[in-house]
MMTF fields as JSON, N, C-alpha, C and O atoms, coordinates in Angstrom:
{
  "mmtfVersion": "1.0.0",
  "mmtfProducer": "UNKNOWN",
  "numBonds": 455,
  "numAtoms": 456,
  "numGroups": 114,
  "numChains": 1,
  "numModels": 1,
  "chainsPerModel": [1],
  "groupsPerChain": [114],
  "chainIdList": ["A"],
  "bondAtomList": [4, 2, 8, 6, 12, 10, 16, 14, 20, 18, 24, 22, 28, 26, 32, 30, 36, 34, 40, 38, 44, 42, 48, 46, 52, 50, 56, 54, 60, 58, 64, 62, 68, 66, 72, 70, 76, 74, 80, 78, 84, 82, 88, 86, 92, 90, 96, 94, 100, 98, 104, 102, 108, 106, 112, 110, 116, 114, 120, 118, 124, 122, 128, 126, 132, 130, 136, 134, 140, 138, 144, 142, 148, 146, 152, 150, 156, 154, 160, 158, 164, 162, 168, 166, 172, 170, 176, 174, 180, 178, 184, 182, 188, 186, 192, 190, 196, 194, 200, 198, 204, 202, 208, 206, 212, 210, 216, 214, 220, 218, 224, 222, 228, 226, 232, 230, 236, 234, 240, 238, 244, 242, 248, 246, 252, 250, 256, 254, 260, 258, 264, 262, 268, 266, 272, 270, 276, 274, 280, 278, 284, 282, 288, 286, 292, 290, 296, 294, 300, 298, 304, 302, 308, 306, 312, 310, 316, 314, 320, 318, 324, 322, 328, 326, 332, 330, 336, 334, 340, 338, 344, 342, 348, 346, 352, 350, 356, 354, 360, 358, 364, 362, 368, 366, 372, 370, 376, 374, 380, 378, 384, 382, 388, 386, 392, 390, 396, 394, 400, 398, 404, 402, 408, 406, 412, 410, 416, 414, 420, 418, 424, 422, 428, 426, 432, 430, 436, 434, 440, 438, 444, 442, 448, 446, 452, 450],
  "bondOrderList": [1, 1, 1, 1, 1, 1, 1, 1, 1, 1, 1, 1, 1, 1, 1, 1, 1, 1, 1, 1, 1, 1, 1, 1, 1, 1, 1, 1, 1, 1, 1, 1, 1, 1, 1, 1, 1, 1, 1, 1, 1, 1, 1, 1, 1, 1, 1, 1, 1, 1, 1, 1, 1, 1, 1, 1, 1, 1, 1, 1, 1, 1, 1, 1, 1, 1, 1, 1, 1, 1, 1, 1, 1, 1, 1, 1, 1, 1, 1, 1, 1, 1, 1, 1, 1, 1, 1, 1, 1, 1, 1, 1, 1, 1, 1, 1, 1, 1, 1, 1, 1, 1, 1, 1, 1, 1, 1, 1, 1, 1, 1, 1, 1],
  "groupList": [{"groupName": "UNK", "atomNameList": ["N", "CA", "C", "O"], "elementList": ["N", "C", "C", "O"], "formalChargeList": [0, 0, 0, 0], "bondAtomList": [1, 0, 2, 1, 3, 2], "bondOrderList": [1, 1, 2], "singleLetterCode": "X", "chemCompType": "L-PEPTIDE LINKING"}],
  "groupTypeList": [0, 0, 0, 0, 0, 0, 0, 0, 0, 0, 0, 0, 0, 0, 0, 0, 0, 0, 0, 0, 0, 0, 0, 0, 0, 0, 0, 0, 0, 0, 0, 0, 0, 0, 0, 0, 0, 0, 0, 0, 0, 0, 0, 0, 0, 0, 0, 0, 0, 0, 0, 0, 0, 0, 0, 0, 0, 0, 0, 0, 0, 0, 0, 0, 0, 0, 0, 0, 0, 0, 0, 0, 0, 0, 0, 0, 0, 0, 0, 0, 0, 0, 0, 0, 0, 0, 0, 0, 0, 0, 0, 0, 0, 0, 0, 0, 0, 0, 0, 0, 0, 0, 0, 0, 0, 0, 0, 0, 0, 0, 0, 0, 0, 0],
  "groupIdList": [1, 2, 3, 4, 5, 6, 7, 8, 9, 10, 11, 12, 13, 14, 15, 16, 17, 18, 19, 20, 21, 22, 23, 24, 25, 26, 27, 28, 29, 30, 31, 32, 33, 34, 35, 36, 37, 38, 39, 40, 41, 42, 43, 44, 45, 46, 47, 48, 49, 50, 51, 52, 53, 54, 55, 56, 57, 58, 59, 60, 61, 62, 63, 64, 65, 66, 67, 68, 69, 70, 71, 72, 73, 74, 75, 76, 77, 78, 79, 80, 81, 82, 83, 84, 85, 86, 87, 88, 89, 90, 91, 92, 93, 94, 95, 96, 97, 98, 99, 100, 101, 102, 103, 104, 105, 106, 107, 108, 109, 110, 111, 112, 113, 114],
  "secStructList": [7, 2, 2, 2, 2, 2, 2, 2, 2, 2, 2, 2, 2, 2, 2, 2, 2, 2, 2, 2, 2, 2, 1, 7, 7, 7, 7, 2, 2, 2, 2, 2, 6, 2, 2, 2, 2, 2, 2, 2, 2, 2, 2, 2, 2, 2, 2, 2, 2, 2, 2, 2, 2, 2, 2, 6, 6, 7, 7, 7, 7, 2, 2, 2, 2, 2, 2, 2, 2, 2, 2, 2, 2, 2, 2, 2, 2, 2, 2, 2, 2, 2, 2, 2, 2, 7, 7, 1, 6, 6, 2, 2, 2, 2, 2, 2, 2, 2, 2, 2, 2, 2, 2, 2, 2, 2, 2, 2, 6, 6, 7, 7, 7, 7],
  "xCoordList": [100.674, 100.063, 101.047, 101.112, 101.661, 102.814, 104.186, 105.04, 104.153, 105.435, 104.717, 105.123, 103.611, 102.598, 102.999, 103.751, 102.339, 102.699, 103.623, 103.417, 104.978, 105.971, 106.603, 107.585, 106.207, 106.727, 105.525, 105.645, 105.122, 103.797, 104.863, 105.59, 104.482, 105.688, 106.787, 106.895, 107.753, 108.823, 108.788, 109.723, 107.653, 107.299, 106.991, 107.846, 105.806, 105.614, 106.839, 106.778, 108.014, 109.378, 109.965, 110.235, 110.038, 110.562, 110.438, 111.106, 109.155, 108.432, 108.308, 108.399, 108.101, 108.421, 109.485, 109.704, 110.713, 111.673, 112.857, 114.029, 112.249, 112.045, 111.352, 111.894, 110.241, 109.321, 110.463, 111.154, 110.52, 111.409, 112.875, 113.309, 113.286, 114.141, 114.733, 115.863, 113.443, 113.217, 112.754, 112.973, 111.857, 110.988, 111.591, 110.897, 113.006, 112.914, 113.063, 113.816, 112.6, 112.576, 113.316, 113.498, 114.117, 115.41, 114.648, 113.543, 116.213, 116.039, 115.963, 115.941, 115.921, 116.126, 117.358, 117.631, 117.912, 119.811, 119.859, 120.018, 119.69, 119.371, 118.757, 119.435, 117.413, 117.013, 117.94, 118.703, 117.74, 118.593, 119.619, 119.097, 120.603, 121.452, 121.211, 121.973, 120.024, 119.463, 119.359, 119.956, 118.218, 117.486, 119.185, 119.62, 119.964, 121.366, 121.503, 121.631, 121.462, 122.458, 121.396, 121.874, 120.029, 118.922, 118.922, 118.589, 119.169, 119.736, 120.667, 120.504, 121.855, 122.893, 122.847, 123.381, 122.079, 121.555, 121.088, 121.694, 119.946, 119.24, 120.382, 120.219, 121.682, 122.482, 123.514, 124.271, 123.578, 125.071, 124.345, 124.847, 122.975, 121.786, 122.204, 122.586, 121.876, 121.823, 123.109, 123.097, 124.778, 125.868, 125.99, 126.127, 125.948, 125.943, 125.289, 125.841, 124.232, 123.463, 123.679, 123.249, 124.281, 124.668, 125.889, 125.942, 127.179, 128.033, 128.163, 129.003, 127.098, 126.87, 126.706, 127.342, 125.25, 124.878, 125.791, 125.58, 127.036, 128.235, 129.131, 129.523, 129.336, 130.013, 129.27, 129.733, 128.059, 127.291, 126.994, 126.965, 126.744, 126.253, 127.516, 127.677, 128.315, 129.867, 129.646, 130.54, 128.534, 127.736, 128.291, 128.29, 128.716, 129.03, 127.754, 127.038, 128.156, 126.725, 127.266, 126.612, 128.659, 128.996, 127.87, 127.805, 127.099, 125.586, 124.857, 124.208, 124.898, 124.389, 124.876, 124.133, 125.865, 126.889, 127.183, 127.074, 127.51, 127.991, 127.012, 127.574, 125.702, 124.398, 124.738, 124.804, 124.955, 124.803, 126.431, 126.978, 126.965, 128.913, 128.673, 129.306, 127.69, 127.96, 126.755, 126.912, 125.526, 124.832, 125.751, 125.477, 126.629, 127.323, 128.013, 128.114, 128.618, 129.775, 128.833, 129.019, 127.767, 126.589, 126.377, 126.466, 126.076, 125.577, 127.134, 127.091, 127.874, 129.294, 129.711, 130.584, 129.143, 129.592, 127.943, 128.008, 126.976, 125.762, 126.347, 126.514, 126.483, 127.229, 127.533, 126.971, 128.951, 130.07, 129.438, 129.657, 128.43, 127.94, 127.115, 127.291, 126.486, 125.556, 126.54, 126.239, 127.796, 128.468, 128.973, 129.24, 129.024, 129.731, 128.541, 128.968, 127.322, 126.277, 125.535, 124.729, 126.276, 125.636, 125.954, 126.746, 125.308, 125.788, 125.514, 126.245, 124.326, 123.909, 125.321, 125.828, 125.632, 126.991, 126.121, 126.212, 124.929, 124.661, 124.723, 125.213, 124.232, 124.094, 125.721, 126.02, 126.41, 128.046, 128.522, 129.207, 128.116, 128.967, 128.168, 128.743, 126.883, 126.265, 126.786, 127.048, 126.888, 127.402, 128.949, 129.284, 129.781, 130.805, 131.435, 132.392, 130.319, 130.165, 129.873, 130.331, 129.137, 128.326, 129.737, 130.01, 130.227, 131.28, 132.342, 132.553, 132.974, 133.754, 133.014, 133.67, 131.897, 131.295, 131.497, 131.83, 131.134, 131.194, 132.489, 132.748, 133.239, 134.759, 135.489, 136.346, 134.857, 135.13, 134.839, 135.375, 133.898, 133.113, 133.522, 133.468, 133.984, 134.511, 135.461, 135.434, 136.931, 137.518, 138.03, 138.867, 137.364, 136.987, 136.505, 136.732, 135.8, 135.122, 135.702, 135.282, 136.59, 137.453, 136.703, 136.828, 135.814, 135.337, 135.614, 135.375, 136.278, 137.505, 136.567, 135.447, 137.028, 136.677, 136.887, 137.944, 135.474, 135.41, 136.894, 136.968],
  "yCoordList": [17.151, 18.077, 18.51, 19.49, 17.602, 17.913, 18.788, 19.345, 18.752, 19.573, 21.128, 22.03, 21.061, 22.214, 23.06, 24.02, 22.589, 22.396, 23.14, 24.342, 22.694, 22.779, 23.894, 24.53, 24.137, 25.643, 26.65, 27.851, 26.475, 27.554, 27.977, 28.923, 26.867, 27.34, 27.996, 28.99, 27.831, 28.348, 29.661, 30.402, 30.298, 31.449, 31.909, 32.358, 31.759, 32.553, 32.736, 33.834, 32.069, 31.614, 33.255, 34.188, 33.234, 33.973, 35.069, 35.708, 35.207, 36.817, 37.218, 38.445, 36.693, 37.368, 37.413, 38.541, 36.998, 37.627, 38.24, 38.112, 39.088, 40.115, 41.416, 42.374, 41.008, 42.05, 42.181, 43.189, 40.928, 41.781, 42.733, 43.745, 42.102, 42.791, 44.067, 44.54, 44.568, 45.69, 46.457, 47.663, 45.88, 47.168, 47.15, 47.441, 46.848, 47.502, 48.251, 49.089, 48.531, 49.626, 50.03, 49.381, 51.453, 52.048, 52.532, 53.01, 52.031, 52.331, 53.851, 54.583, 54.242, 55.799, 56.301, 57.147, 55.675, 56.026, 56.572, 57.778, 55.492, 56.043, 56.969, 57.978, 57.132, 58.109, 59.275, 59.759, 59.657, 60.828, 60.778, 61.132, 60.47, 60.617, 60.777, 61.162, 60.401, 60.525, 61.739, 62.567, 62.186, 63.808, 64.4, 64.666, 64.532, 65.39, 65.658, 66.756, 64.459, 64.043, 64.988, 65.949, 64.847, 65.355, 67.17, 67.899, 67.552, 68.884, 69.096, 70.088, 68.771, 68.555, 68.864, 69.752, 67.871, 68.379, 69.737, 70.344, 70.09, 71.299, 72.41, 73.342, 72.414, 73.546, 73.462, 74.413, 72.663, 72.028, 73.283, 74.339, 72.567, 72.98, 74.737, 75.34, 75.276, 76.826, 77.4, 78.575, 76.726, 77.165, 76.997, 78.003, 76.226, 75.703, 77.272, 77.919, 77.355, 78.24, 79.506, 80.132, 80.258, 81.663, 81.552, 82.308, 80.451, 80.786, 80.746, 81.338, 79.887, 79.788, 80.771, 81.123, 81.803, 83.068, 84.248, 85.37, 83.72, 84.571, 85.016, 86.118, 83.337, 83.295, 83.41, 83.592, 83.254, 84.038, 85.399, 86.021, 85.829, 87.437, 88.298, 89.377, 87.711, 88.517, 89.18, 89.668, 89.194, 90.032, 89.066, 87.853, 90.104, 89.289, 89.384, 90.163, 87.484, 87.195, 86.563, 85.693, 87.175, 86.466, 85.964, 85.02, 87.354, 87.397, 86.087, 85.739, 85.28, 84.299, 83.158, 82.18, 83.087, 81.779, 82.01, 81.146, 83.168, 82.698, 82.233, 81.715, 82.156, 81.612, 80.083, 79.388, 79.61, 77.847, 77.891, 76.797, 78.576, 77.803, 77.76, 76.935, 78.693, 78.243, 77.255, 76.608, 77.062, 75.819, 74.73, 73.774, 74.479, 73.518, 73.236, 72.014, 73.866, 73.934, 73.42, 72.388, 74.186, 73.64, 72.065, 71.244, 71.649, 70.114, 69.416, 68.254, 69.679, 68.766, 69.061, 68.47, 69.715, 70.001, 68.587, 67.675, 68.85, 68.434, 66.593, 65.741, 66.798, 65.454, 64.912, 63.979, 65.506, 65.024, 64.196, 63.092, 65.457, 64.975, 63.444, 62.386, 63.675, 62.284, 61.108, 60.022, 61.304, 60.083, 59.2, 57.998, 60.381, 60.032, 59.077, 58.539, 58.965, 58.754, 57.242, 56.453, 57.273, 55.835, 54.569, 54.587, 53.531, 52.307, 51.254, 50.264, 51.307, 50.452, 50.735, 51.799, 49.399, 49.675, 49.976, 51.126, 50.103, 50.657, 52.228, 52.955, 52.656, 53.949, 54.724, 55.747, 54.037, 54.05, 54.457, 55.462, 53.603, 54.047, 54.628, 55.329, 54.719, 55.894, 57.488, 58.395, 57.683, 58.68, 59.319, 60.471, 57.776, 57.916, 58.718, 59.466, 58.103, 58.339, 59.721, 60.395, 60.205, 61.238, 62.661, 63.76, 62.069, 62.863, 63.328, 64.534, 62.421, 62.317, 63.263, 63.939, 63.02, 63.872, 65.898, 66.852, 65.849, 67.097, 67.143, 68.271, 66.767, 67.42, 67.8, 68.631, 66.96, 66.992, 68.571, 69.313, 68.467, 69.739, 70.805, 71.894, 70.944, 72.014, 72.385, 73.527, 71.61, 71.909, 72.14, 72.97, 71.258, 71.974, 73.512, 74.105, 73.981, 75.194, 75.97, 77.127, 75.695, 77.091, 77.138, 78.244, 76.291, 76.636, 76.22, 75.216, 77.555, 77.355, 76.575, 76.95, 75.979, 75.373, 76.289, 76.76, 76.456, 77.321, 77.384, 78.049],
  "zCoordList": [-149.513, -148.594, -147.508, -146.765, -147.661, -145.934, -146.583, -145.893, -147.898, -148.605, -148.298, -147.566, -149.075, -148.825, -147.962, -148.129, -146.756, -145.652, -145.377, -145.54, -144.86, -144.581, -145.829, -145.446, -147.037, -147.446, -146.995, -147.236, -146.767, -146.317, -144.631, -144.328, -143.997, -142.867, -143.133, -142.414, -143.962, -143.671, -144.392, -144.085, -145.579, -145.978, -144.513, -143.75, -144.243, -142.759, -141.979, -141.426, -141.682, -140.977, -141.484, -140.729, -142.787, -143.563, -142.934, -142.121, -143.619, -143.63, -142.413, -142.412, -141.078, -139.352, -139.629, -139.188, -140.156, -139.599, -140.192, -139.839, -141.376, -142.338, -141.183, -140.632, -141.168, -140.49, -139.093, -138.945, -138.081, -137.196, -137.561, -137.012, -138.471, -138.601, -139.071, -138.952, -139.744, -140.729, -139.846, -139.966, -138.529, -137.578, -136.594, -135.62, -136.296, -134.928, -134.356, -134.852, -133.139, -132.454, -131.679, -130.649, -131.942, -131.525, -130.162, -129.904, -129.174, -127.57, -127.622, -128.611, -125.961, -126.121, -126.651, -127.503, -126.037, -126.092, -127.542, -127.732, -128.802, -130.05, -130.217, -130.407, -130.241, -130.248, -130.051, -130.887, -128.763, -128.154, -129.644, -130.701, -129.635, -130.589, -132.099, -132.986, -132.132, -133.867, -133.662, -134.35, -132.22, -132.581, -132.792, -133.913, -131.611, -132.296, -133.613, -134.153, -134.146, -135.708, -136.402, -137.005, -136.399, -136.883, -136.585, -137.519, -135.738, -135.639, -136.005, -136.715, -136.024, -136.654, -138.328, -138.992, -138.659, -139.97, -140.618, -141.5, -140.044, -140.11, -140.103, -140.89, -139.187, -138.748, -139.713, -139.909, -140.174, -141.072, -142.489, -142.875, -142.973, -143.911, -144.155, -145.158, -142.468, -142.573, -142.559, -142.926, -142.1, -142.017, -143.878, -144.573, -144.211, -145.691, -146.777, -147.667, -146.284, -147.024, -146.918, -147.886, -145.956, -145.451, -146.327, -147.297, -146.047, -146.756, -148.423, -149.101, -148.876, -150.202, -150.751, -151.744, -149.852, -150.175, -150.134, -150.596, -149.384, -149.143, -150.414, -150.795, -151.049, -152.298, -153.705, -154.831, -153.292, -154.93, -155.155, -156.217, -153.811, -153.554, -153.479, -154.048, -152.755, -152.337, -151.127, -150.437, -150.891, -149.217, -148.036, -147.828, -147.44, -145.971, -144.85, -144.221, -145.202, -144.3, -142.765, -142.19, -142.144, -141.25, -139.706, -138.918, -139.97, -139.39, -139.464, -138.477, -140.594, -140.668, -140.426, -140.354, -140.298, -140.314, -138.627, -137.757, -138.478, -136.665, -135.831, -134.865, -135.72, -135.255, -135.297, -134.283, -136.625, -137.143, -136.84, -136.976, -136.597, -136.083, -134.609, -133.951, -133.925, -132.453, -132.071, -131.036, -132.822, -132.652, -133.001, -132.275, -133.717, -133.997, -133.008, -132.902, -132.114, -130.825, -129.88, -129.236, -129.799, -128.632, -128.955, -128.043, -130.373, -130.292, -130.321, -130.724, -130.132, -130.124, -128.275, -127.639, -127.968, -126.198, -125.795, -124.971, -126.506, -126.302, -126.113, -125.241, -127.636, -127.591, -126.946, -126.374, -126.782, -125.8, -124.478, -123.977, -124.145, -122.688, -122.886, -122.283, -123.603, -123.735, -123.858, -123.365, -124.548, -125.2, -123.765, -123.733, -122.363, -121.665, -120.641, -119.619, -120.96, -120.265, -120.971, -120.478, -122.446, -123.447, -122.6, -121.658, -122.991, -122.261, -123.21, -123.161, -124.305, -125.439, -126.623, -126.978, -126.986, -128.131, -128.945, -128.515, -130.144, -131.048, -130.871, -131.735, -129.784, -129.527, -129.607, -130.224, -128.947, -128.718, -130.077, -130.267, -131.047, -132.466, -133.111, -133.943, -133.171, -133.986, -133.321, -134.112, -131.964, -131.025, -131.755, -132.028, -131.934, -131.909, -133.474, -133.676, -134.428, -136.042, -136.132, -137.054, -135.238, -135.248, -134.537, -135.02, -133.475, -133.225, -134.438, -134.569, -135.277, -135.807, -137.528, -138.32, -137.568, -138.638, -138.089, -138.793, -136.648, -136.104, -135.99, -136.41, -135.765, -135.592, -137.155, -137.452, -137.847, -139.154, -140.046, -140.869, -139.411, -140.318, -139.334, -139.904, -137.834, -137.551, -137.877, -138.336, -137.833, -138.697, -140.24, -140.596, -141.023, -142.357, -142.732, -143.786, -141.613, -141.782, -140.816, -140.819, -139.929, -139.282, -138.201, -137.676, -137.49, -136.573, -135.057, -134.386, -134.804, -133.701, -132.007, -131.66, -131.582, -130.349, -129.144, -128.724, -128.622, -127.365, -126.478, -125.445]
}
């Protein structure tokens, strides 16, 4: 009964801390920096798609692409500012990951810095 017992405990042992570890809950700091990355996304999505439509159609869609190249400049100035304001190290290197993806893709794509 006391073996019982004592694996019944350490299942429960287990499984809290599974559950904590699987749920936790991102500070603001994160946040803030997800929503970026999360816009980030969406703009990457529509710079992506104008120029795609550029190279299947042959139509110049620069109309479409300069909108999502200067939202891109806006969330890397956006950035910038927040990075200088982080104080949590998770936030710090997701910030920092997140910079290095945007600089990446500006220059890959010609997109000259204000």
């Amino acid at each position: 009964m006391a073996k019982a017992l004592l694996v019944l405990l350490l299942i429960v042992g287990a499984a809290f801390f599974i559950y904590r570890q699987t749920n936790r809950t991102d500070s603001e700091e994160i946040a803030m920096v997800d929503s970026i990355r999360d816009r980030y996304a969406v703009v990457v999505n529509r710079f992506l798609s104008a120029t795609g439509r550029a190279g299947a159609l042959g139509l110049d869609t620069l109309a479409d692409a300069d909108p999502a190249a200067a939202q891109v400049l806006k969330l890397r100035a956006e950035l910038a500012q927040l990075r200088k304001t982080l104080t949590e190290k998770r936030a710090i290197g997701r910030a920092d990951a997140l910079a290095e993806k945007i600089e990446y893709f500006c220059k890959k794509n010609d997109i000259i810095r204000p």
